[in-house]
C-alpha positions, 0 to 999 in steps of 0.5 A: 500500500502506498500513501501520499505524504511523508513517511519519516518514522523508521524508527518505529517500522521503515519500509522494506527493501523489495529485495528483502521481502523477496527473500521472505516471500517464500516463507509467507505461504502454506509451505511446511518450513521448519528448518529443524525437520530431517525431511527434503521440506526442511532443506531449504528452511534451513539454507536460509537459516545459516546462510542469514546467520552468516550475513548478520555475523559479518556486518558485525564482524563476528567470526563465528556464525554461530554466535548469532541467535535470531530472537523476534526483535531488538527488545527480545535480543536486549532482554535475552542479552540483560537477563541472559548474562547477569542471570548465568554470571551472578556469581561475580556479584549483583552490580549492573552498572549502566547509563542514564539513557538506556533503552525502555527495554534495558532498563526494565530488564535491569529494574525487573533484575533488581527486584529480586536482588541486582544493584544498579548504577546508572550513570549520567550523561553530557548534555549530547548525552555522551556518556564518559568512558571514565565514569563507567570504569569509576562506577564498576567494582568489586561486585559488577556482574554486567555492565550494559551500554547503548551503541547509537540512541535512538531519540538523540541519535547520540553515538558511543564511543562503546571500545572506550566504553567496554574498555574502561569497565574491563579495565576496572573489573576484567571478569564483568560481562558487557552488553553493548545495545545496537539495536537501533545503530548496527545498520547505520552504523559501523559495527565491528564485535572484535574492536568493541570487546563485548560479550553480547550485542543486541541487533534490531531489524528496522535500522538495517531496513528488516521489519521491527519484529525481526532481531539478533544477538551476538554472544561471544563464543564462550560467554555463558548465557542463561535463555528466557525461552526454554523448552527446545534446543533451537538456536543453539539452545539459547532460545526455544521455540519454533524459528520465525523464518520469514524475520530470520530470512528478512533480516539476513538479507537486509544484513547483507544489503547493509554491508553492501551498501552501508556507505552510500546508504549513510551518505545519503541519509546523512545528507537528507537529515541535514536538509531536514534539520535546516528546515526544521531549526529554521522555525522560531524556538525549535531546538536539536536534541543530541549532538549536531554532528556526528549522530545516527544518520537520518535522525533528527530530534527535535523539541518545539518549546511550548507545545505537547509532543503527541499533539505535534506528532498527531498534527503532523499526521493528520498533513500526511507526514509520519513521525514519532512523538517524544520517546520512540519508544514511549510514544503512548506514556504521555510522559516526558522525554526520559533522554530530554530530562537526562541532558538536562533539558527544562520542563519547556522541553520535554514534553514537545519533542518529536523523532524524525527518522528516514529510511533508506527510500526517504526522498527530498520531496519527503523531507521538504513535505515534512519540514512545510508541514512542521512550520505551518503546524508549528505556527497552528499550534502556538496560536491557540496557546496562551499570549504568555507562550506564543510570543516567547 
């Protein structure tokens, strides 16, 4: 189905690469397709499986396929990489050290852990929400177990400087267990586990272009992981239950048109955002969350001061143009901006943000579309609010 308008909400769900859902179509029929069976019906079921395991470990720079588990998205993969590791590692303490600005799914995975026993350090961050290497080495002691840290952030589109990270806490404490979050960088960013160090990154299927409910994890070979889902021994025992073959296929190939095409893919997005960013920053009191340079490409966040995120977000909708309220994740809260109030953002702000994210089929038309409509919007709205706010 197609749309007139703007579609500038990736993050949430891009639209698929026909060559991706090319290799999903044979998997979306009546066809019998376990991977797992010893019959001729399996055989292809299974190519695709191991075959998708290779590309998704090659844009990480894994060298061991088998250090891939496919879950059912970025939230599963983060949740298994969590609980996973502290729970199969908890004799090296009860300490999780991480930052302020998680993911919703890490952080509910770690306070889900502390309630039944874990100690959890969040660190702050700089007002791009940079988090400093130095700080994690100086929260990590003699009790840390895991140590967990996001790659690129999905609302600010910040990137982590994550082997300065993971080296500072290996540095502290050698024998913690460190999670790296990617799962709304790998794709759009260059990723590569061995320079890293971890032992477990976290891999979502809409930066790559792969539908949200596809996912991966890397687990380093010989780190001990404890699976959420028992009852099989599918994926080489860390997660149970029958293979979801058309997300394992999408993201497989998406994988590989990512390491394929990754560069051009970032220049391109890059050079859209930028024309977005000028647009939208070009309306009075409209403010850049995260850092102007340097930040996930295709991503703009942005707070309009005075006005409700959602009521923009909607708005924007309602002229055809696609876009995240506030926190991508937390759209349906009404709440503030947990990643606004982190950077130290006055309340002014941090409720009136919206998350612009392009795709890798975004258009100049699309951006322009976006940026009129935000302006026209913007003004609209700030014209039923009080005197007081309008003319600030």
């Amino acid at each position: 189905m197609t749309r007139e308008g703007a579609y500038l909400d990736a993050v949430t769900s891009p639209r698929v690469d026909q060559r991706v859902s090319a290799e999903m179509a044979p998997f979306m029929g009546g066809d019998p397709s376990s991977p797992s069976a010893l019959h001729d019906w399996a055989v292809l079921p299974a190519e695709v499986v191991e075959r998708s395991r290779q590309e998704v470990a090659a844009l990480v720079g894994a060298e061991e396929p088998d250090s891939i588990i496919f879950v059912s998205s970025a939230t599963e993969a983060r949740n298994l990489a969590v609980m996973g590791l502290f729970r199969a590692n908890d004799a090296l303490g009860n300490g999780i050290v991480s930052s302020a600005i998680e993911h919703a799914a890490v952080r509910s995975a770690t306070w889900s852990l502390e309630r039944t026993g874990a100690a959890i350090e969040e660190v702050g961050v700089d007002g791009d929400g940079r988090i400093d290497a130095s700080a994690i080495g100086a929260a990590v002691g003699a009790n840390t177990a895991l140590v967990t840290v996001h790659h690129g952030h999905e609302d600010l589109g910040t990137v982590q400087d994550v082997a300065a990270i993971v080296a500072a806490a290996r540095s502290a404490r050698p024998e913690a267990r460190v999670h790296v979050d990617a799962g709304a960088s790998a794709g759009l960013a260059p990723i590569d586990v061995d320079d890293i160090g971890c032992d477990a990154l976290s891999i979502g299927g809409p930066p790559l272009g792969a539908p949200p409910w596809s996912g991966a994890l890397y687990v380093r070979p010989g780190a001990r992981l404890q699976p959420l889902l028992v009852g099989g021994t599918q994926e080489l025992g860390k997660r149970a239950g029958p293979e979801c073959l058309p997300a394992i296929a999408a993201i497989g190939a998406a994988a590989r048109i990512a390491r394929e095409e990754g560069a051009a893919r970032r220049q391109a997005l890059t050079e859209l955002g930028e024309r977005l960013l000028n647009g939208v920053l070009a309306v009075r009191d409209v403010l850049l969350s995260g850092p102007a340079h340097g930040r996930l490409p295709g991503n703009i966040h942005v707070a309009a001061r005075g006005l409700d995120g959602e009521t923009l977000a909607a708005s924007l909708a309602a002229r055809g143009v696609a876009v995240a309220p506030g926190s991508a994740c937390t759209q349906d809260a009404g709440k503030e901006s947990p990643a606004l109030v982190a950077i130290g953002r006055g309340a002014e702000w941090t409720r009136s943000s919206v998350l612009f994210s392009l795709d890798s089929s975004a258009t100049t038309d699309e951006v322009d579309r976006a940026v009129a409509a935000f302006s026209d919007e913007v003004a609209r709205l700030r014209s039923f609010a009080p005197d007081a706010a309008r003319d600030r």
